[in-house]
SESE-418096 format. One record per residue (C-alpha): x, y, z; chain. Coordinates in nm, 3 decimals, always signed. Each point is the difference from the previous one (the first is absolute). Last residue first. Layout:
N
        x        y        z  cadena
        X        Y        Z       A
...
# end
This chain:
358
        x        y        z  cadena
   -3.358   +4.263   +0.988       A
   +0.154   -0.286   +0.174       A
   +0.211   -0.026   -0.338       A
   +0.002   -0.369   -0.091       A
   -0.344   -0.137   +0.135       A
   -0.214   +0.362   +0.014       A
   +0.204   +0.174   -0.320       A
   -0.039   -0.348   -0.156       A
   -0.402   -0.020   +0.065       A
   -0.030   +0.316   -0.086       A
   +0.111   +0.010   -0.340       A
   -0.139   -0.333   -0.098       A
   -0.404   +0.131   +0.097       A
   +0.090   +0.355   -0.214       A
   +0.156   -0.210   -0.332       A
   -0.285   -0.244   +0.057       A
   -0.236   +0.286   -0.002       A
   +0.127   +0.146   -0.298       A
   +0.056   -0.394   -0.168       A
   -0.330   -0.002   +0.030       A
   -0.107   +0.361   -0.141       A
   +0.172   -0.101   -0.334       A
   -0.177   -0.289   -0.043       A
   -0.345   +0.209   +0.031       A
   +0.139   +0.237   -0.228       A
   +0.107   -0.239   -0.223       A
   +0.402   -0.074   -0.062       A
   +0.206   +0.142   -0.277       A
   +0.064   +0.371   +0.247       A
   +0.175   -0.237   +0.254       A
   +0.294   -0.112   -0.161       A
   +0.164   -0.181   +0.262       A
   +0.282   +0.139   +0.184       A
   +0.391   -0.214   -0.106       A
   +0.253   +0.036   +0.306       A
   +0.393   +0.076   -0.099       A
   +0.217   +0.022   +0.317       A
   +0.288   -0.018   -0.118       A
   -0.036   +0.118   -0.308       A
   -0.194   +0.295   +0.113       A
   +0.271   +0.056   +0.339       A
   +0.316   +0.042   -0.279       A
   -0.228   +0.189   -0.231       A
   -0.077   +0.272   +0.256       A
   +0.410   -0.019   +0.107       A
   +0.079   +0.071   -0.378       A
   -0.235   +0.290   -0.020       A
   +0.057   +0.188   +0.329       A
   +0.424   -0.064   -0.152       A
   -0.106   +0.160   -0.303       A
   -0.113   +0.296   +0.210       A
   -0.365   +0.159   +0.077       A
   -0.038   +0.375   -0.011       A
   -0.139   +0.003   -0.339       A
   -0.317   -0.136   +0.031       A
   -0.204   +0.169   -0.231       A
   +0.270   +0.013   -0.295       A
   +0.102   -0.347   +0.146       A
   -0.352   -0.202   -0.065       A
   -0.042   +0.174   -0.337       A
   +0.353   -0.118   -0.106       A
   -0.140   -0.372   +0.032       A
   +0.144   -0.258   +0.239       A
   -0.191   +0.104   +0.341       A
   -0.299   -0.068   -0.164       A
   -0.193   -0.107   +0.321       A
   -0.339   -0.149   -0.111       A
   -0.263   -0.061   +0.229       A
   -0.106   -0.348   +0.069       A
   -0.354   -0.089   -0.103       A
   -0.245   +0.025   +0.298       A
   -0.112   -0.057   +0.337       A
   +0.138   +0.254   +0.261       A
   +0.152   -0.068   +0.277       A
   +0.051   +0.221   +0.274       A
   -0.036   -0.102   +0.308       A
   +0.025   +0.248   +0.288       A
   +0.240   +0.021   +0.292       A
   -0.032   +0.173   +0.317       A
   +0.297   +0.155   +0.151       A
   +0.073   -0.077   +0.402       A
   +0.314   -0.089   -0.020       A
   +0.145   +0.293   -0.244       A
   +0.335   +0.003   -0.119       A
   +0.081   -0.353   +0.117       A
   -0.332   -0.123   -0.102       A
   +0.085   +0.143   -0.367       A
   +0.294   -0.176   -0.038       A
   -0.139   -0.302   +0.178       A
   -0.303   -0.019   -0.232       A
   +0.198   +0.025   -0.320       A
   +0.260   -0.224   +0.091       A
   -0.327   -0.242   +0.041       A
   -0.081   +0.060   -0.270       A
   +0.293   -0.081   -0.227       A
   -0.146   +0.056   -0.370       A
   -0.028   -0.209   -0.321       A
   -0.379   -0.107   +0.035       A
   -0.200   -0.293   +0.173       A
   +0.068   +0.118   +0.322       A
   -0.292   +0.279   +0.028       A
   -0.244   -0.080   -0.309       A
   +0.085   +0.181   -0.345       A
   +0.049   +0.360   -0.066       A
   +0.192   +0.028   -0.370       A
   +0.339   +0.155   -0.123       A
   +0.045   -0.111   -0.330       A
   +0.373   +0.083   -0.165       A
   +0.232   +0.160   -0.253       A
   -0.087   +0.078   -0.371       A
   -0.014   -0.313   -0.105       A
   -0.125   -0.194   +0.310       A
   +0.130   -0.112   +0.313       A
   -0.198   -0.128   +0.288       A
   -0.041   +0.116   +0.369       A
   -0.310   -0.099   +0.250       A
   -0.063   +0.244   +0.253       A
   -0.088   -0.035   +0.367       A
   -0.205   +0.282   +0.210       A
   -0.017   +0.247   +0.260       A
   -0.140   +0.297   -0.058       A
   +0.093   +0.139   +0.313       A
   -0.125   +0.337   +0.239       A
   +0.179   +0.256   +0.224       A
   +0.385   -0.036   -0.146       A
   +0.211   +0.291   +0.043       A
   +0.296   -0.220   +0.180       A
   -0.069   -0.315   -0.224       A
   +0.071   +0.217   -0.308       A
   +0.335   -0.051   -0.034       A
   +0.012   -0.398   +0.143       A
   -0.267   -0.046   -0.313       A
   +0.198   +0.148   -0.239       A
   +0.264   -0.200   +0.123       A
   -0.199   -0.298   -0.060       A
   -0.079   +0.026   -0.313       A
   +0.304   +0.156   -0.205       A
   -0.143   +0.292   -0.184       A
   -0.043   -0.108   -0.368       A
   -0.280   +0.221   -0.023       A
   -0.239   -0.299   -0.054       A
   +0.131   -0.125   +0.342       A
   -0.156   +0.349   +0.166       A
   -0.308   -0.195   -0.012       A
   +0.057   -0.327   +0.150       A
   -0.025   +0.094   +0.409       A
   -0.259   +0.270   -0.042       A
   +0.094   +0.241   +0.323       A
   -0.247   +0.242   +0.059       A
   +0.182   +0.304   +0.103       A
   +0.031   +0.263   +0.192       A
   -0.166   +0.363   +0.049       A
   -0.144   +0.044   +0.397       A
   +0.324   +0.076   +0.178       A
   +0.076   +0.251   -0.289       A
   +0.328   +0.059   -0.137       A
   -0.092   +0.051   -0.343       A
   +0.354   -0.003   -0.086       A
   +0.072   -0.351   +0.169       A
   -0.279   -0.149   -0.187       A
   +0.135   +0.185   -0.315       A
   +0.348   -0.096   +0.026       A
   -0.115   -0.411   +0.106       A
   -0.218   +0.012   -0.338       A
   +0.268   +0.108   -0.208       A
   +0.270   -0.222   +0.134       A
   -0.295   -0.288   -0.031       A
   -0.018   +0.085   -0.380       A
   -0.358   +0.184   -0.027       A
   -0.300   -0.161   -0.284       A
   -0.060   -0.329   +0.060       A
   -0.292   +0.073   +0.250       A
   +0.267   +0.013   +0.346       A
   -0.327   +0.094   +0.198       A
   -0.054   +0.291   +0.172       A
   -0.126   -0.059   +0.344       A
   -0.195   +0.309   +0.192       A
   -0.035   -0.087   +0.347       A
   -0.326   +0.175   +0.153       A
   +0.062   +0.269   +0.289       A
   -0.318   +0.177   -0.102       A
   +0.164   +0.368   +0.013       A
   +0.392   -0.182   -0.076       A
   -0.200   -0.153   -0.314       A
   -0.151   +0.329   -0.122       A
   +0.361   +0.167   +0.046       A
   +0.189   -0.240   -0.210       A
   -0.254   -0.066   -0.307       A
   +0.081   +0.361   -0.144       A
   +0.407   -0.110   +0.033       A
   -0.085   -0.304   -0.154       A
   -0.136   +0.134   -0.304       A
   +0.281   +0.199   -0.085       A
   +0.181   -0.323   +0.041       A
   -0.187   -0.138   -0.262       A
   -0.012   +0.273   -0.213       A
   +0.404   +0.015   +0.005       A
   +0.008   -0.375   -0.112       A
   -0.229   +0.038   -0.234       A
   +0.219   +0.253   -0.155       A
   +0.304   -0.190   +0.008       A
   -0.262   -0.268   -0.182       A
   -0.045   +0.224   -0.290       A
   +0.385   +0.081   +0.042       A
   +0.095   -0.398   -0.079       A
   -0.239   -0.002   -0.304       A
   -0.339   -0.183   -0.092       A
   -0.064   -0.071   +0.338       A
   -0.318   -0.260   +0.058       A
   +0.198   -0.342   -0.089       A
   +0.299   +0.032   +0.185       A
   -0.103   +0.160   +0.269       A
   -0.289   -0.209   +0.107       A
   -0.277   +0.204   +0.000       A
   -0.039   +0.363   +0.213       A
   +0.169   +0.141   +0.200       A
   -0.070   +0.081   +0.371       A
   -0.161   -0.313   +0.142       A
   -0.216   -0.095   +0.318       A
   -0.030   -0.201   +0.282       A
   -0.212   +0.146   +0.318       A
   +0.126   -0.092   +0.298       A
   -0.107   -0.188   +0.350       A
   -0.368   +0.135   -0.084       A
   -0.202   +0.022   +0.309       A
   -0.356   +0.065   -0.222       A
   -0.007   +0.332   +0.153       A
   +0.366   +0.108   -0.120       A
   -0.062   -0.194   -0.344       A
   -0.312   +0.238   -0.024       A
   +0.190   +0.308   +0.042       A
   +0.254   -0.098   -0.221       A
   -0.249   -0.049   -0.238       A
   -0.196   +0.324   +0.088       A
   +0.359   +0.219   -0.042       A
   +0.088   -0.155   -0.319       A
   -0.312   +0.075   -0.181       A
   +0.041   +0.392   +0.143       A
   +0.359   +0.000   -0.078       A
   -0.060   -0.032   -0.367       A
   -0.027   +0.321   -0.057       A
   +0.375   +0.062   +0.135       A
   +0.130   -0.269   -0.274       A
   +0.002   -0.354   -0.094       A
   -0.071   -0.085   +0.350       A
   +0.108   -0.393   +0.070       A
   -0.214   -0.258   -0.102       A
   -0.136   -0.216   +0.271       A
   +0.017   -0.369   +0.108       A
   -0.070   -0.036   +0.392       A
   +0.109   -0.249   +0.238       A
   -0.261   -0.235   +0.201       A
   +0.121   -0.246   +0.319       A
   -0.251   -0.274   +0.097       A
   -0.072   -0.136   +0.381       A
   -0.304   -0.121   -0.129       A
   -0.198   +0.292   +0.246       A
   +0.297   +0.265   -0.059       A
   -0.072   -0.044   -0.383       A
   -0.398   +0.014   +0.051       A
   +0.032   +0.312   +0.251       A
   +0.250   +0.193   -0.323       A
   -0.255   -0.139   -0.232       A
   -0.346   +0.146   +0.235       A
   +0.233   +0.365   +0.048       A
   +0.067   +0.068   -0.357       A
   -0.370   -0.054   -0.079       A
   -0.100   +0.209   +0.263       A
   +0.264   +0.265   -0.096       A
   -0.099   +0.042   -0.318       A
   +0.245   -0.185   -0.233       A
   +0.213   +0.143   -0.267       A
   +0.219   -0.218   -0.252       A
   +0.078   -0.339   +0.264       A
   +0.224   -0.158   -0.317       A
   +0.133   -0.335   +0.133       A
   +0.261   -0.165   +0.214       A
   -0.177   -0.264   +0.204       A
   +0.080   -0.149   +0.321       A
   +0.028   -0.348   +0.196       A
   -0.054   -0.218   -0.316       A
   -0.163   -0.327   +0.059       A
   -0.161   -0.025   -0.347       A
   -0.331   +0.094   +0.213       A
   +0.146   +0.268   +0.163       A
   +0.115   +0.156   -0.335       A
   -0.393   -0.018   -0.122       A
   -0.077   +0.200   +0.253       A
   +0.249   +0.266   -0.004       A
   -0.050   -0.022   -0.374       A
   -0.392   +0.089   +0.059       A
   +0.016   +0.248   +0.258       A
   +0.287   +0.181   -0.274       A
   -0.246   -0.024   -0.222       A
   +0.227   -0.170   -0.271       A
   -0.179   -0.287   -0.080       A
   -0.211   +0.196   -0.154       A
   -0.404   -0.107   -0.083       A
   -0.239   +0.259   -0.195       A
   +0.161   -0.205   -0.342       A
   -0.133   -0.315   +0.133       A
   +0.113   -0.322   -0.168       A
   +0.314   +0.167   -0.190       A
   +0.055   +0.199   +0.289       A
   +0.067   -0.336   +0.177       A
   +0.239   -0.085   -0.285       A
   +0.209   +0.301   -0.006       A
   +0.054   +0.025   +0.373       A
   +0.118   -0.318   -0.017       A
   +0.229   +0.041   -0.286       A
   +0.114   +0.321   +0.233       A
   +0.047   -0.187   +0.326       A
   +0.382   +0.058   +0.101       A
   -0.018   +0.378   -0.133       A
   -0.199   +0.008   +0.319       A
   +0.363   -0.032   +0.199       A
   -0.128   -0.268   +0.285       A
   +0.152   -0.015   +0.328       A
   +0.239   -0.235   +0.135       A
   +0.004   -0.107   +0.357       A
   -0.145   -0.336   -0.093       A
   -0.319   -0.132   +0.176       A
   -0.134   -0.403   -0.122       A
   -0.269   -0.057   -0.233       A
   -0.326   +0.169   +0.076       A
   -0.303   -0.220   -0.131       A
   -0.212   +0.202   -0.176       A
   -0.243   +0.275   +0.070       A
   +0.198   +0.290   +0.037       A
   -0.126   +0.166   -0.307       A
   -0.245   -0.283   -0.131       A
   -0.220   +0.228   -0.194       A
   +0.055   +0.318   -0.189       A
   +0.061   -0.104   -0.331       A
   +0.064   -0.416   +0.059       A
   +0.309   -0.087   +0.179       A
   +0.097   -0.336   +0.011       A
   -0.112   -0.077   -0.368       A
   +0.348   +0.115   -0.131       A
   +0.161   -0.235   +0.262       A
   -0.139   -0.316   -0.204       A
   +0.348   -0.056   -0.095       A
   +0.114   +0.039   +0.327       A
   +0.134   -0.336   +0.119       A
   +0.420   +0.097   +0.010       A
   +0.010   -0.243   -0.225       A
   -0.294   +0.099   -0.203       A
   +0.205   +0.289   -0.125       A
   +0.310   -0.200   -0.108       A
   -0.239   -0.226   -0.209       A
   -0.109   +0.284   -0.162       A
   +0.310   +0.134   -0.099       A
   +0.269   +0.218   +0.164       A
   +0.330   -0.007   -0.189       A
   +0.286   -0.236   +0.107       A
   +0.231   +0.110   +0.136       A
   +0.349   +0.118   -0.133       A
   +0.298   -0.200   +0.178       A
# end
């Protein structure tokens, strides 16, 4: 049955509709009332509408600071952080990597991979820093946009696809020096086949992947063999629920709270446990509109070509049933908006704690 979309009186449900006051620019960090530990981390991505409104207060204030997040990831009850470190001096790098071992916090790195040899430099101190910081991996992606909206023809993104690896094999050696994980996330853009070839090619004990449990569903991939294919690379998770509807020109694919959405996660979890026991997962849902999937318009296919009629007709088989309604966030208020953020966040990991043991 759809659900119901997110309104006010969902948000003070879960009793945080005064949780955009909770935080005020650059006061409070840590302050509150700690709910209870779950094992999941936080993707940053998680707490952009937040992010947006505290800026909005105090433009010299960023959620972001990767002190900051950890901080602010402790008090959601959080037990890591996934966020952009950049390039740290080694104090700095040293007082977050003693604050996450003092919490008993885990951090992973987002970088961009080197676009060519002159980027190697910017690569280098990043890796550097996530080595100092005690980085379990550092997620990142090799192509850019969604495939199916960023490629304008199927050799465009043939190319990309060369670049990326390309980039990769510069990325390899700096790694293996600093003996940082690099995970490449399934971003909507390689077919799992494709994805599972180049890991493999790469062969690198340091290259794998970051394992997004709903992306590779917008290539018509089925979900949870993609999944059981990348479990053996995997070094980080996104790990998130989805919420599937039909429209026109195929479907919505949007982030909503962990067990409210169209997925098996706990099939999920074990696939990748299996693989992997000692993998740490991060959240990653991300408050907004759902993101259209035409998968029925000859645009869609001329990008995506590799897909079958039979990828198609098994997709539509687990939408319909399984359909989910996501609110549409981008009519709300800011302030509204940032609400059902946190309740999205404070609903997430209270299932994966309860249902998941995560």
């Amino acid at each position: 049955m759809p659900r119901t979309p997110i309104d006010r009186r969902t948000v003070l449900k879960y009793g945080l509709a005064g949780a955009v006051t909770t935080l005020s620019a650059g006061k409070g960090l840590g302050d509150s009332h700690v709910p209870r530990r779950s094992g999941l981390g936080i993707v940053m991505y998680d707490c952009n509408l937040r992010r947006k409104w505290m800026l909005q207060s105090n433009s010299s204030f960023d959620l972001f600071a990767p002190e900051t997040f950890l901080r602010h990831c402790q008090t959601l009850g959080a037990s890591g952080m996934q966020v952009t470190l950049g390039v740290m001096s080694l104090d700095k790098a040293a007082e977050l990597r003693d604050l996450a071992v003092a919490n008993d916090m885990f951090i992973e790195a987002i970088v961009n991979p080197p676009a060519d040899r002159g980027d190697l430099p910017r690569f280098e101190a990043e890796i550097k820093t996530a080595s100092i910081v005690g980085a379990l991996a550092a997620r990142t992606v090799i192509i850019p946009g969604r495939r199916y909206e960023h490629f304008k023809t199927f050799a465009d993104f043939q190319q990309a696809e060369k670049r990326g690896q390309a980039m990769l094999e510069l990325a390899s050696p700096i790694v293996e020096k600093y003996r940082v994980p690099l995970a490449v996330e399934n971003h909507k853009d390689q077919r799992i086949e494709d994805r599972v070839e180049l890991l493999e090619n790469i062969s690198s004990a340091y290259i794998g992947a970051c394992v997004d449990t709903g992306n590779s569903f917008a290539l018509l991939d089925d979900l949870y063999g993609s999944i059981q294919s990348l479990a053996p690379f995997a070094f980080s998770v996104h790990f998130k629920d989805q919420a599937l509807a039909e429209y026109d020109d195929g479907y919505l694919l949007g982030d909503i709270p962990l067990g409210q959405g169209s997925f098996d996660l706990r099939r999920m979890a074990e696939i990748l446990r299996k693989s992997k026991p000692d993998l740490r997962f991060c959240l990653e849902v991300i408050t907004r509109d759902g993101l259209k999937v035409p998968c029925l318009t000859e645009s869609y296919w001329s990008i995506v070509p590799e897909a079958s009629g039979s990828d198609l007709a098994r997709t539509l088989r687990d939408i319909r049933s399984r359909s989910v309604d996501s609110p549409m966030i981008s009519s709300m208020p800011l302030e509204q908006q940032v609400a059902v953020e946190d309740a999205n966040i404070t609903a997430s990991l209270h299932f994966a704690g309860k249902e998941l043991a995560l």
